[in-house]
N, C-alpha and C positions, 0 to 999 in steps of 0.2 A: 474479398479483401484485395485491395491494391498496394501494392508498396509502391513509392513513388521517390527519384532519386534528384529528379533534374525537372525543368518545366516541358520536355518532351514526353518524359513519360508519365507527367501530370497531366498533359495534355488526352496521350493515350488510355489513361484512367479513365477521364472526363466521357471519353467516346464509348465506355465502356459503362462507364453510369448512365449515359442517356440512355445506351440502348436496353440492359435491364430496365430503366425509366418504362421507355416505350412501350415493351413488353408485358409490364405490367408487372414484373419480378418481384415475389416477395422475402426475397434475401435482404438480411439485412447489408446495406452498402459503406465499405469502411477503407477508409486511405487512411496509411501510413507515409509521413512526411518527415522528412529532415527538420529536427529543431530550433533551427534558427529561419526557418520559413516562420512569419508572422501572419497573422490574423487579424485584420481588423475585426472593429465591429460591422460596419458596413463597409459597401467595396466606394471608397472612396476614391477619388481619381488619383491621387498620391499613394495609392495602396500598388505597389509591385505586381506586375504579370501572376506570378504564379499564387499569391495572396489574392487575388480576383477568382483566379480559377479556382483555388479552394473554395471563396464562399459560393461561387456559383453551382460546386460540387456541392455542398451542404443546404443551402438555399433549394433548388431547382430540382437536386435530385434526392433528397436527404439522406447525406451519405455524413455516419461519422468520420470527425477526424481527430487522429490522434498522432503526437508526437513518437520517433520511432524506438524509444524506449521499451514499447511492448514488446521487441525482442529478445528484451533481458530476463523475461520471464523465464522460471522455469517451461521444459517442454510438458507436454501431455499427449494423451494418445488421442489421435482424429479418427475419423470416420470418411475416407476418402469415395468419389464414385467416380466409376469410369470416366477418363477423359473424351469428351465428344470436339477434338480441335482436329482442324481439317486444316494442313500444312499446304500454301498457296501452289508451293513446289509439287502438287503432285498430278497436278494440270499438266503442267509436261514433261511427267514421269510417262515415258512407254509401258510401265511393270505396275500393277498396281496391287497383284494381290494380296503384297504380306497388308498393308491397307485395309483389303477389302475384307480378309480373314478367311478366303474361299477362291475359287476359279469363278465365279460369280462376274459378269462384265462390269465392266466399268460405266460409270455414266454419271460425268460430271455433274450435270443439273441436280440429280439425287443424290450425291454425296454434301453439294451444297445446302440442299435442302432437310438434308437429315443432321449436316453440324450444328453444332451448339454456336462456336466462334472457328473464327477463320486466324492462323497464327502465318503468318508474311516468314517465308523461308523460301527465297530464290535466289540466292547465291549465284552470279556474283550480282545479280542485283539490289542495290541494297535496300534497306527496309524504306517502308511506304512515306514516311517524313521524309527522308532527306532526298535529295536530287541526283537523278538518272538523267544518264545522256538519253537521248532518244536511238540514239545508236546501240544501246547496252539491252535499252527496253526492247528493241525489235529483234537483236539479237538473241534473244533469251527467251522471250515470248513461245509460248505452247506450239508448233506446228500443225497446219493443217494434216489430215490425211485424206488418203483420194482414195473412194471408196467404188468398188466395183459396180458400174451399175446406176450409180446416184453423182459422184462425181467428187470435191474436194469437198470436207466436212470439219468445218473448222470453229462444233461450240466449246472446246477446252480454253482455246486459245480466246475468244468471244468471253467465258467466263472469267476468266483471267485480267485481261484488261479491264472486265468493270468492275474487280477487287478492288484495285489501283485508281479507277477513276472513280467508284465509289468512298473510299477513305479517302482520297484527297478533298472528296465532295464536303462529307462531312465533319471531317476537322477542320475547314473554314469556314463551316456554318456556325457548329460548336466552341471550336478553342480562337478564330479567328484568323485572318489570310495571311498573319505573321507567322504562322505554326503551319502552314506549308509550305516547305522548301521546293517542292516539285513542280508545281504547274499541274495542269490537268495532262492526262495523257491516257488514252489516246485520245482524237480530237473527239468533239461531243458525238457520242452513239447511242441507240436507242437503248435504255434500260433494260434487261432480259430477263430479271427477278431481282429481289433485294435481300440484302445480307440481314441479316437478324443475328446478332450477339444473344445471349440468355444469359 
């Protein structure tokens, strides 16, 4: 379920259904939207930004949509599972254990590999829509470290930037090159693996 407030994070829904989509997810996929967002019936060219991306939400990914009235429901008891979100922020966390749930090393590539989704927390960078000096991103970025023996080992920092240049990737493929504010960054590098939402 997505709750959606603004066309940013209608947008961030959108990147979140395709990739359920992709996946093959058999959740059922449901947006919750502000009232006065309209619906056409089709996406006509006069149909508003965030009225496209709805039906392309419904259309493309079959994702119910529903008015945000359904939070006036009474509550009920859910059935939660462990959250599997991998905070961008912990690429260049020196500390990783309470993370890891052990003294167990670290190893970014497998941490990547074992999330579910990836949640952008790098304060003060800000999140992956809106725009970064390039100054703040280098500044902030994972540090290498220089390993005895082998020399300076820098895949945290390598992981990290293709978060960043991966979500910019794909919300201009997706919601369109209006809906990044960023630019690409860093400049094009080779792909190291790919992110997979669930």
């Amino acid at each position: 379920m997505q709750y959606v407030t603004n066309s940013n994070y209608l947008c961030n829904s959108l990147m979140i259904l395709e990739a359920l989509h992709r996946s093959g997810a058999k959740a059922d996929r449901i947006i919750i939207y502000p009232e006065d967002w309209h619906i056409p019936e089709d996406n006509s060219t006069s149909a508003s930004t965030e009225s496209k991306l709805l039906i392309q939400a419904r259309d493309l990914y079959h994702a119910k949509l529903h008015m945000d009235e359904l939070f006036l429901i009474p509550s009920s008891p859910v059935a939660m599972l462990r959250a599997y979100c991998l905070l961008s922020g912990k690429f260049r966390s020196e500390k990783h254990e309470r993370y890891m749930g052990s003294e167990e090393s670290w190893d970014g590539a497998k941490a990547l590999e074992d999330a579910k989704f990836v949640h952008f927390s790098d304060w003060p960078v800000p999140k992956p829509w809106l725009k970064a000096s390039d100054s703040v991103m280098e500044d902030n970025q994972p540090r290498c470290k220089e390993i005895k023996d082998i020399g300076l080992e820098c895949s945290d920092r390598d992981i990290w930037r293709n978060l960043y240049k991966d979500f910019s990737e794909r919300r201009q493929r997706i919601c369109g090159r209006s809906y990044d504010k960023r630019g690409l960054y860093p400049p094009a590098m080779p792909p190291v693996y790919e992110v997979v939402l669930l």
